[in-house]
C-alpha positions in Angstrom: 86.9 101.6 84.4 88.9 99.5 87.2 89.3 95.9 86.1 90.3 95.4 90.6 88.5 93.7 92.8 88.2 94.5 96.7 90.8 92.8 98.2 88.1 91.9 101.3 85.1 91.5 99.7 85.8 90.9 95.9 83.4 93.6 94.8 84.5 95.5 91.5 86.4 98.9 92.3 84.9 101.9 90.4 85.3 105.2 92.8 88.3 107.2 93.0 89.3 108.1 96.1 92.7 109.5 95.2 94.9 109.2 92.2 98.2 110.6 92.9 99.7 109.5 89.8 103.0 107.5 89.7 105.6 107.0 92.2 108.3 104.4 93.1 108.1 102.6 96.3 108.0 104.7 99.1 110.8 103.0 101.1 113.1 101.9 97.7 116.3 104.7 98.6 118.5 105.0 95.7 122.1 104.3 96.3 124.9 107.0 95.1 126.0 104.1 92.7 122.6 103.9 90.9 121.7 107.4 90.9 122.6 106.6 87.1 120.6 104.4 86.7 116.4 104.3 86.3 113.7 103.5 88.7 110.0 101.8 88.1 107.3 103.9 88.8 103.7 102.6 89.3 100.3 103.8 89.8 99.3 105.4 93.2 95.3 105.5 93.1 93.5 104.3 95.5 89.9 103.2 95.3 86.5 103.0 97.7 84.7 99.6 97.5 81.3 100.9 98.0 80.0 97.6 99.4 82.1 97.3 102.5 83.7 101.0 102.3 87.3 99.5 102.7 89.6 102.3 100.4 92.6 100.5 99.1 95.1 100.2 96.7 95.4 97.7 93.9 98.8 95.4 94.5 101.0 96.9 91.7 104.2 95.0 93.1 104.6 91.4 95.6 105.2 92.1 99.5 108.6 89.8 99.1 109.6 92.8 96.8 108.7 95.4 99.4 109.2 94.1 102.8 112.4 91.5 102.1 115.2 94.0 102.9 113.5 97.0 104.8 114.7 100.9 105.4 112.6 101.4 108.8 113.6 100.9 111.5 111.3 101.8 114.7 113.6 102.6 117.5 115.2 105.7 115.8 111.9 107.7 117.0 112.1 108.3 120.3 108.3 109.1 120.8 107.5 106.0 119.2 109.5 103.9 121.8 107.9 106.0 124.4 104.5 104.9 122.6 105.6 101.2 122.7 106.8 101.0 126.1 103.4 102.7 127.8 101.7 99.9 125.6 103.6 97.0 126.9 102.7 98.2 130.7 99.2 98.9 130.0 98.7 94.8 128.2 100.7 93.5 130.9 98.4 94.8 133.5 95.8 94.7 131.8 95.4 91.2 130.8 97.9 90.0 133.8 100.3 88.7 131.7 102.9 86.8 133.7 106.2 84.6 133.1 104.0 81.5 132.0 102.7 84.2 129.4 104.4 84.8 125.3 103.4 87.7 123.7 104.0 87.5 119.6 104.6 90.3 117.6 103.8 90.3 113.7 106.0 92.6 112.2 107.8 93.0 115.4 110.6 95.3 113.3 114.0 95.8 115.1 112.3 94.6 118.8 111.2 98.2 119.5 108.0 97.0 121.1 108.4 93.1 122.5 111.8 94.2 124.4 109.8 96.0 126.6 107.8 92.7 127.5 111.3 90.7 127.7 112.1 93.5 130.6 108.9 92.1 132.1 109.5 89.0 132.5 106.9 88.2 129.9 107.8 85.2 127.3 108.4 86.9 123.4 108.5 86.1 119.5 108.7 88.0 117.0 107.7 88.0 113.5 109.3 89.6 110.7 110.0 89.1 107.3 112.5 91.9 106.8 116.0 90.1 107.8 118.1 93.0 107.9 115.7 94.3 110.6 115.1 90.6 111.9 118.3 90.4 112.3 118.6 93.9 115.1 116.2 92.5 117.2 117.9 89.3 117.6 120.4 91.1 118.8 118.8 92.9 121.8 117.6 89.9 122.9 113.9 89.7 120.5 113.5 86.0 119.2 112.2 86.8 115.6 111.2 84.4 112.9 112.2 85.5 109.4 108.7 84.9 107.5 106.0 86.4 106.6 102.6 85.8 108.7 99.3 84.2 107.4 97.1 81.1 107.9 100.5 78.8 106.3 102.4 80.5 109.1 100.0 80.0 111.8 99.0 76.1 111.0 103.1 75.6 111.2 103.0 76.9 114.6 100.2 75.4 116.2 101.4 71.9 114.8 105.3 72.5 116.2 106.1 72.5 119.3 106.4 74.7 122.2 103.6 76.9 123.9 102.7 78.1 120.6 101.6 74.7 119.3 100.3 73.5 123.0 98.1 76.7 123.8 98.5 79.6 120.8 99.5 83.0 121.9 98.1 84.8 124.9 98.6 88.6 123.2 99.0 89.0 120.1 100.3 92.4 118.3 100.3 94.1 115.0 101.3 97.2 114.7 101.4 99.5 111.3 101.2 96.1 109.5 97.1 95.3 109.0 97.8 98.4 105.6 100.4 96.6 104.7 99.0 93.0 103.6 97.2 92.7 100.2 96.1 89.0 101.2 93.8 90.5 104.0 91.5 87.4 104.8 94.2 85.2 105.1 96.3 87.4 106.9 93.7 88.0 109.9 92.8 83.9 109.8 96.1 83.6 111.1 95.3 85.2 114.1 92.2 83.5 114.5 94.6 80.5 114.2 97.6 80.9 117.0 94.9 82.9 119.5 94.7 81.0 122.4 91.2 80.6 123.5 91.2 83.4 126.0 93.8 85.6 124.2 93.8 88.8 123.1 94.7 90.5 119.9 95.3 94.0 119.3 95.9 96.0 116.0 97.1 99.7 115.0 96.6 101.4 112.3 95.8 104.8 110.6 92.2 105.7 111.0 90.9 106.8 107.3 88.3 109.2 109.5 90.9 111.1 110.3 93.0 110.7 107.0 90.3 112.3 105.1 89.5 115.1 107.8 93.2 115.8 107.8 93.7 115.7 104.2 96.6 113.4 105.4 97.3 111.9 101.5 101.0 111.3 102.2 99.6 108.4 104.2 98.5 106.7 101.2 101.5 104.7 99.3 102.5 100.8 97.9 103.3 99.8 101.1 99.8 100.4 102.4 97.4 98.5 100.7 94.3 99.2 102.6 92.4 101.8 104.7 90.7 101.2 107.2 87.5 103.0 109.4 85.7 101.1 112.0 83.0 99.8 110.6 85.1 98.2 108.0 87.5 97.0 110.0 85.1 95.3 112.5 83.3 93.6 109.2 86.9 92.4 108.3 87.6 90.5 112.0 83.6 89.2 112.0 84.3 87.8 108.8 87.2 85.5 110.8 85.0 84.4 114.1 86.8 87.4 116.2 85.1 90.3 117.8 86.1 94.0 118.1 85.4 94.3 121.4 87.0 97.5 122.3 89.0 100.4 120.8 91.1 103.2 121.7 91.8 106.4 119.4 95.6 107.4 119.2 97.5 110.4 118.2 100.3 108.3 116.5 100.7 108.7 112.4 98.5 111.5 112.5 95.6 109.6 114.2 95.2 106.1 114.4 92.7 103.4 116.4 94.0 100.3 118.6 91.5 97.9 118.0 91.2 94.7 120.8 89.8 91.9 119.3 89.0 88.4 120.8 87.9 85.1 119.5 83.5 85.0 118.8 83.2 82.8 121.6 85.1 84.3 124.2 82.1 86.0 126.2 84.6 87.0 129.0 84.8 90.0 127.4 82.3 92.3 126.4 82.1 94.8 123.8 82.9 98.4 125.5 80.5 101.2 124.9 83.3 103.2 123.3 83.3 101.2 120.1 79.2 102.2 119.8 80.1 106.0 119.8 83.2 105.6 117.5 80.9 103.9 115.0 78.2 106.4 115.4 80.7 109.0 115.0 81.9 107.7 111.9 78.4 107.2 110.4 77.5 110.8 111.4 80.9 112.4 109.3 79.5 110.7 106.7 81.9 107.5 105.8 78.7 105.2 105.2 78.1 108.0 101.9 80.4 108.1 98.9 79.9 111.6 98.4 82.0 112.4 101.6 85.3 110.1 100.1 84.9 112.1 96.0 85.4 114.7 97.7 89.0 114.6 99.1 90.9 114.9 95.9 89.9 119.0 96.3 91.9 118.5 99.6 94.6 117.0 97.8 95.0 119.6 94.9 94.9 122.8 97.2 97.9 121.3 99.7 99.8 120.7 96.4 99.4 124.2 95.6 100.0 126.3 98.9 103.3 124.1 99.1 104.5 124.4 95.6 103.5 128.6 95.3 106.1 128.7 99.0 108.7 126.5 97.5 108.9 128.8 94.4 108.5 132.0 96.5 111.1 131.1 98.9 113.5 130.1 95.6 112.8 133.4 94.1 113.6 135.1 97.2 116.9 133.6 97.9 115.6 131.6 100.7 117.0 127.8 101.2 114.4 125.1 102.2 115.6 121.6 103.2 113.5 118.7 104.6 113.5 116.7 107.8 113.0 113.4 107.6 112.9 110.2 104.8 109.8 108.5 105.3 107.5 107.2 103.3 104.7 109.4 103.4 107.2 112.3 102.6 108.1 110.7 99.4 104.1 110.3 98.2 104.4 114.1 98.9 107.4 115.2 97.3 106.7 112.8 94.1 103.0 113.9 94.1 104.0 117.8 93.9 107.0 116.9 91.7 109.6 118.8 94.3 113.2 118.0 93.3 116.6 119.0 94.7 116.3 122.2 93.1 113.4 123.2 95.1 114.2 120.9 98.2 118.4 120.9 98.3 118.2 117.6 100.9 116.6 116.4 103.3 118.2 114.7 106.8 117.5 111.6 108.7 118.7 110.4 112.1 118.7 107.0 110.8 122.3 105.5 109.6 120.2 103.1 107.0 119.1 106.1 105.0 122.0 108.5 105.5 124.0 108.6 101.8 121.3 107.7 99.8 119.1 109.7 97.7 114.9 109.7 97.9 113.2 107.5 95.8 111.8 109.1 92.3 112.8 112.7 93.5 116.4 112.1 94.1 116.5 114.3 97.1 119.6 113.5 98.9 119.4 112.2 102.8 122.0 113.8 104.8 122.6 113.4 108.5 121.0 116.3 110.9 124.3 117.7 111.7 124.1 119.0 107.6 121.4 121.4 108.7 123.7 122.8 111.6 126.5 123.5 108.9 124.6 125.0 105.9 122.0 127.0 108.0 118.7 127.0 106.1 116.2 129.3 105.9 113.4 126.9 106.3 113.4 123.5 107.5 110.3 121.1 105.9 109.3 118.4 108.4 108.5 115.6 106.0 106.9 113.4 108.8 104.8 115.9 110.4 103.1 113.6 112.9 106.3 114.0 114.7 106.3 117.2 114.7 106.9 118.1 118.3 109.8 115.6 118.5 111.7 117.2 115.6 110.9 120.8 116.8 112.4 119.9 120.3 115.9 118.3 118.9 115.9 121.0 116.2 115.5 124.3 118.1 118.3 125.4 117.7 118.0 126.7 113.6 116.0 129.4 115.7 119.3 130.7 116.4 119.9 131.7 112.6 116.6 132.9 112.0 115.4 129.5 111.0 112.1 128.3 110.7 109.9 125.3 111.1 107.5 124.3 108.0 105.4 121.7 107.7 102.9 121.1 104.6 99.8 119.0 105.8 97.0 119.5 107.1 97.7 122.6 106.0 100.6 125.0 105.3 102.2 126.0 108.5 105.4 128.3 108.8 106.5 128.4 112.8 109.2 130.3 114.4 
């Protein structure tokens, strides 16, 4: 029996959703130097609250630990800059955002997303408590604060001085970041805090209808401490005196939702139809029923096994597989199966920050792409398979050895 607590509503946690055993910390690459040395793993099992349906995991280890010194960097995926940069035209026009504007980013990573306002014209700040990344953006011209956001954060910058403290923030963005806070409530109370009164606030995030449909597990690690549908989601911002009032389903990270939120009393803008049909969708595939969330460890256990029975097939046939990609969702996978070097030789990365070091808990090592053009595999494993049309297009030519593209989840795939 659980001894956690939900983390939004403070019920007791009793329903498995997943348990995927132990693993180290999804983004925690080992260095050559310490490949001698050991690593901490903790428990990766997530639970349903089954009074507000909010699946999450406990917090085995502090967000300083985690987030401090940070291996991701957004602008090495050129899709997701793509994503970013339609975004920033879409707000700007859409909620006329002009010079006399600022736009703040929570988590704002290397600047991937505000530049794009900068080019505007628009006013920008980021936030991010990573310094190593902090420190990129500042240097393509992103102001970034070096903390990490919630309500202590907020009341600092409404009682400084600036446009922050005069008016709060016109738009306000968090992207990939709502998973990653245990302290939910006081995390989204900061927004409710530096919102101007007419401002906006938008949010992405994986949408756990689509995680369970997709069997997408790999999405679940320490990083992410929550996952969110709808309906929970809206409960969450109601809680805080701001109103979903619109929402917008996304391809990205294997299917995600952009939620627009607002403060309760802004009436200028209503609540769109399309949230009414998402949340009667969701309610009709069954995520208002704990039967339908038991149910996804079967998911689970059968990808596990179609991957593992190829790995050994292709080893007994001679065949070398590598991967594509570090992230963090292909090391839930790799630790989750137990896949090691001798079943995975390496995997590559285009990011320098990960290049040299070895995989967390499987101590796979991360190579750059050129690696794959030299040793010629067989099979080539794209680890973050949501981007799989990106790698397929820089990778085509392994085709012209006979290689071929695999990728494990939804479901085993081996493509020419």
């Amino acid at each position: 029996m659980s001894s956690h607590r939900c983390r939004f509503c403070a019920s007791p946690l009793s329903v498995t959703f997943a348990d995927l055993g132990t693993s180290p910390l999804s983004n925690s690459y080992v260095e050559a130097e310490a490949l001698d040395q050991g690593e901490i793993f903790f428990p990766l099992h997530a639970y349903l609250c089954t009074d507000c349906y909010l699946v999450q995991l406990p917090e085995v280890e502090r967000p300083e630990k985690i987030f401090s010194d940070y291996a991701y960097f957004s602008s090495y995926s050129d899709s997701w800059l793509r994503h970013a940069e339609a975004y920033a035209r879409m707000a700007a026009q859409r909620f006329s955002l002009t010079a006399e504007s600022l736009v703040v980013e929570v988590a704002s990573n290397d600047g991937y997303l505000l530049r794009f306002f900068a080019e505007q014209g628009i006013g920008v700040q980021g936030i991010e408590p990573a310094g190593n990344v902090a420190a990129a953006a500042e240097k393509v011209g992103v102001p970034t604060l070096v903390r990490f956001f919630g309500t202590q954060l907020a009341t600092d910058l409404r009682a400084g001085s600036g446009p922050l403290a005069a008016r709060g923030a016109d738009l306000m963005v968090a992207n990939n970041v709502l998973a990653h806070v245990p302290q939910l409530n006081d995390f989204v109370e900061g927004f409710r805090i530096l919102l101007a009164a007419d401002g906006v606030c938008t949010f992405e995030f994986p949408h756990l209808l689509r995680l369970i449909e997709g069997g997408e597990f790999d999405t679940i690690y320490h990083e992410h401490y929550s996952y969110f549908s709808l309906a929970t989601v809206r409960k969450v911002f109601a809680r805080h005196r701001l109103t979903l009032f619109d929402v917008e389903e996304l391809p990205t990270h294997g299917g995600s939702l952009r939620i627009f939120c607002r403060h309760e009393a802004d009436a200028g803008k209503p609540v769109e139809e399309r949230v009414h049909q998402l949340l009667a969708r969701e309610e009709e595939a069954g995520l208002g029923d704990p039967a339908t969330y038991s149910g996804f460890v079967h998911r689970i256990e059968r990808i596990k096994r179609d991957l593992l029975r190829f790995l050994l097939d292709a080893r007994e046939e001679g065949k070398t597989v590598v991967g594509y990609g570090a992230p963090a969702k292909g090391n839930t996978l790799l630790n989750y199966c137990g896949i090691k070097a001798d079943l995975l030789s390496y995997t590559v990365d285009r990011s320098p920050h990960k290049q040299g070091r070895y995989l967390p808990g499987t101590r796979i090592p991360i190579h750059s792409p050129d690696e794959i053009r030299r040793t010629r595999p067989d099979y080539l494993l794209i680890l973050p398979w949501n981007l799989e049309a990106e790698i397929r297009r820089q990778m085509s030519d392994i085709t012209s050895w006979g290689g071929r593209f695999v990728v494990a989840i939804p479901k085993l795939e081996i493509n020419p």
